[in-house]
ZAGUDO-949273 format. One line per field, with one value per residue (C-alpha): residue number from 1; y, x, z; residue in one letter. Coordinates in Angstrom, 1 decimal. Example, Ala and Ser with C-alpha at 12.3 -4.5 7.8 and 13.67 -1.06 7.14 Angstrom:
BEGIN
num: c(1:2) .
yy: c(-4.5:-1.1) .
xx: c(12.3:13.7) .
zz: c(7.8:7.1) .
residuo: c(a:s) .
end
This chain:
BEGIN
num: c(1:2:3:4:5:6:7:8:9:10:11:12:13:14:15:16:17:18:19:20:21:22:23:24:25:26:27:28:29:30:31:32:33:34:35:36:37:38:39:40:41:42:43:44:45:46:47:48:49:50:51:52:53:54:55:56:57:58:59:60:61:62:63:64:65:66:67:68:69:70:71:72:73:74:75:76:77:78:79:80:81:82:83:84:85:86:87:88:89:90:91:92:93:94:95:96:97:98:99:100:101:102:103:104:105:106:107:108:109:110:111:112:113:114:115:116:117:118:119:120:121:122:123:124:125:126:127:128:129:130:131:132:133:134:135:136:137:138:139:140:141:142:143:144:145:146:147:148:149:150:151:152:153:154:155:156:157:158:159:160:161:162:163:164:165:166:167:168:169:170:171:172:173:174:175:176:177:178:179) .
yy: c(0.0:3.3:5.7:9.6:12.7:13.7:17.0:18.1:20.5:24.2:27.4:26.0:23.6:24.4:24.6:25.3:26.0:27.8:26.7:25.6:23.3:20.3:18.2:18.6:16.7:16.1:14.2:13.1:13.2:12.7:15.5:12.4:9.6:8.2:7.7:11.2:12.0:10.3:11.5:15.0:15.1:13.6:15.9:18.9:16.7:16.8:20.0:20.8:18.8:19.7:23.4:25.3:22.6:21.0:22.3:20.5:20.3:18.7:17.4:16.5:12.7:12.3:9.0:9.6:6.3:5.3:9.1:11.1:14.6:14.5:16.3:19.0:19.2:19.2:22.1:24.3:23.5:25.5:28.1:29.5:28.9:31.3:33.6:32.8:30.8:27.4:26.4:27.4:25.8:22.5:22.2:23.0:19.9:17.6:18.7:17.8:15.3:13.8:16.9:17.5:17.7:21.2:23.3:22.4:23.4:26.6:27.1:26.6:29.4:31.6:30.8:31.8:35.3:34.5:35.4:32.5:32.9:33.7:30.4:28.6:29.6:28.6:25.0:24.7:25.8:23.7:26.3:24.8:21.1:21.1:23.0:19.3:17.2:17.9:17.3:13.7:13.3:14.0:11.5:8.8:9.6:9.9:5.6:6.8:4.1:5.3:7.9:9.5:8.5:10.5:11.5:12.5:14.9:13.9:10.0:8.0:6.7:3.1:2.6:3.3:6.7:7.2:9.7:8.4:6.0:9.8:11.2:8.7:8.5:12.3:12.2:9.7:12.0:14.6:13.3:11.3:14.5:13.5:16.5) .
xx: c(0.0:1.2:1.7:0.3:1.9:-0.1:-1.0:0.4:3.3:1.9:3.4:4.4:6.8:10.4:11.0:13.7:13.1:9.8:6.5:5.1:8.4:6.5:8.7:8.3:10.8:9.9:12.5:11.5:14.7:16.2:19.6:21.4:20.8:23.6:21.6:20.3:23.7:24.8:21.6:22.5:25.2:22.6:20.0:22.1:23.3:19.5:19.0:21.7:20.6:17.1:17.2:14.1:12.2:12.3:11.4:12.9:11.0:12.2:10.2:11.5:11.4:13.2:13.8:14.5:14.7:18.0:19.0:19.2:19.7:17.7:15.0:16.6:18.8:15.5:14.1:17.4:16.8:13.0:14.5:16.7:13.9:12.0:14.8:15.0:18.0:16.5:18.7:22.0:20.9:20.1:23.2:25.4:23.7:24.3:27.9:28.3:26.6:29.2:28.1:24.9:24.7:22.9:26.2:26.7:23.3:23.7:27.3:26.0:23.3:25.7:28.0:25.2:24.6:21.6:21.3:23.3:20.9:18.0:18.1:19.2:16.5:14.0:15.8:15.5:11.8:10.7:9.3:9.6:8.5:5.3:6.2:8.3:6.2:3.6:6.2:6.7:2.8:2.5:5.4:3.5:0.1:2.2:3.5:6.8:8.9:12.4:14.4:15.5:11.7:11.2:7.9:8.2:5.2:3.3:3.7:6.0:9.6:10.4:13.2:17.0:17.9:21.1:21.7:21.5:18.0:16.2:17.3:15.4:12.4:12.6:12.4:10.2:7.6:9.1:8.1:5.1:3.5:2.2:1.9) .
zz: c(0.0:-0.6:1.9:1.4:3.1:5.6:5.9:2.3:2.3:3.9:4.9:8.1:6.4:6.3:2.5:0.1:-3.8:-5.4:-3.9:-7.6:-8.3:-10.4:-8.0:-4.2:-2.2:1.3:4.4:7.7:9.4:13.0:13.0:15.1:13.0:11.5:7.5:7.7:8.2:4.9:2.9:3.9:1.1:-1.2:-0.4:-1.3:-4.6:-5.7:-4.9:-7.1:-9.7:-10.3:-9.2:-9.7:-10.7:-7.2:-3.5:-0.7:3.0:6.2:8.7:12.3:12.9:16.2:17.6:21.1:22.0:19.9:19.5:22.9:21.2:18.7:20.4:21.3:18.4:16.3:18.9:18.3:14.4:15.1:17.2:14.8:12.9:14.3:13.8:10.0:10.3:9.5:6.6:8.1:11.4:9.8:7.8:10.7:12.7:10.1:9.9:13.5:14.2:16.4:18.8:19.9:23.0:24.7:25.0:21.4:20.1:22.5:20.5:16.8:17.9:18.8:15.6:13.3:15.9:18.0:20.9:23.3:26.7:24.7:23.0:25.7:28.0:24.6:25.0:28.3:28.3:25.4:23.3:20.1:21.0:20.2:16.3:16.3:18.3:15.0:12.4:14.3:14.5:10.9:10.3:12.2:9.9:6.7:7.4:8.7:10.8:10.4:9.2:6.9:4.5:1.7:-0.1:-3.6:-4.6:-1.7:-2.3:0.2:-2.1:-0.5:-3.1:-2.7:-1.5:-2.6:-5.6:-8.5:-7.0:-6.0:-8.9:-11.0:-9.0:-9.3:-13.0:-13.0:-11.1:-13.5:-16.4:-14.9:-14.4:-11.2:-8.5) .
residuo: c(x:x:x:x:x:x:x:x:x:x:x:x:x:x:x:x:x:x:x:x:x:x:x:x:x:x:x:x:x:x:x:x:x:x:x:x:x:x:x:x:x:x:x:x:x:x:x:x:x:x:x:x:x:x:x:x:x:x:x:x:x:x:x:x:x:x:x:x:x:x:x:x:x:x:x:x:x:x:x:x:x:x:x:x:x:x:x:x:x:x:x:x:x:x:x:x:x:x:x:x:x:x:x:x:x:x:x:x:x:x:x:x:x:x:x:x:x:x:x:x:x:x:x:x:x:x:x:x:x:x:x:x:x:x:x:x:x:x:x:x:x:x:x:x:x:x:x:x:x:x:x:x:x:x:x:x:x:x:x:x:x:x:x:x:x:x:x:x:x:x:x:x:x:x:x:x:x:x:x) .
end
């Protein structure tokens, strides 16, 4: 059975590329996860690729129970976020993965010039866990199990993930026409 993306990509999603891309590329990822880690590179790679003609979201997916900071490095991730420094937040995680623990989120804030005790009292207060806590739920309705999944234009991919597998599946959808 096919699994559908659930809700469909909104103005709450984190999103890179035009909003009427013919080919929408949506990740549920967990920052501390060692494959999200290794599809970072790939993401970017597609990105590249398709330019324009794509738009790339990520959803949080944290699995607390094998990752311990991926919570909070998913919160951190929302509250630069909030400060528009989404992208540059979520790049520098995935860089680092190695290092996630709170002093490290605290320092990568800081690095990209937020305020350090602001959004460290916004980590310690939870702020931004329910803006995950709804990217997770949405995971759960959408027939995610594990990270990274992708959907391609709102339809979940089960194939390969590496490059050049995406890539086709992108062009597939591409030329498929489906949206």
């Amino acid at each position: 059975m096919t699994s559908h993306l659930t809700p469909p990509v909104g103005p709450h999603d984190h999103a890179m590329g035009p909003a009427d891309a013919p080919l929408t590329l949506v990740e549920y990822g967990d920052y501390e996860c060692p494959y999200c880690g290794m599809a970072h590179p790939i993401d970017k790679a597609v990105q590249r690729r398709f330019g324009d003609r794509l738009r790339f979201v990520f959803r949080h997916f944290p699995i607390s129970q094998l990752h311990p900071h991926a919570e909070h490095a998913a919160e951190i991730a929302e509250i630069a976020g909030s400060q528009g420094a989404f992208w540059p937040m979520h790049d520098m995680l995935y860089e680092n993965q190695h290092a996630l623990a709170d002093e490290d989120l605290i320092g990568y804030a800081a690095q990209l010039g937020l305020d350090e005790k602001w959004a460290a009292a916004m980590l310690a207060s939870h702020t931004f866990a329910p803006r995950v806590r709804e990217d997770f739920l949405s995971g759960v309705r959408s027939g995610v199990n594990g990270t990274p999944t992708f959907f391609i234009n709102g339809i979940r991919h089960d194939g390969p993930w590496d490059a050049p597998s995406l890539v086709e599946a992108l062009e597939h959808a591409l030329h498929a026409g489906v949206r």
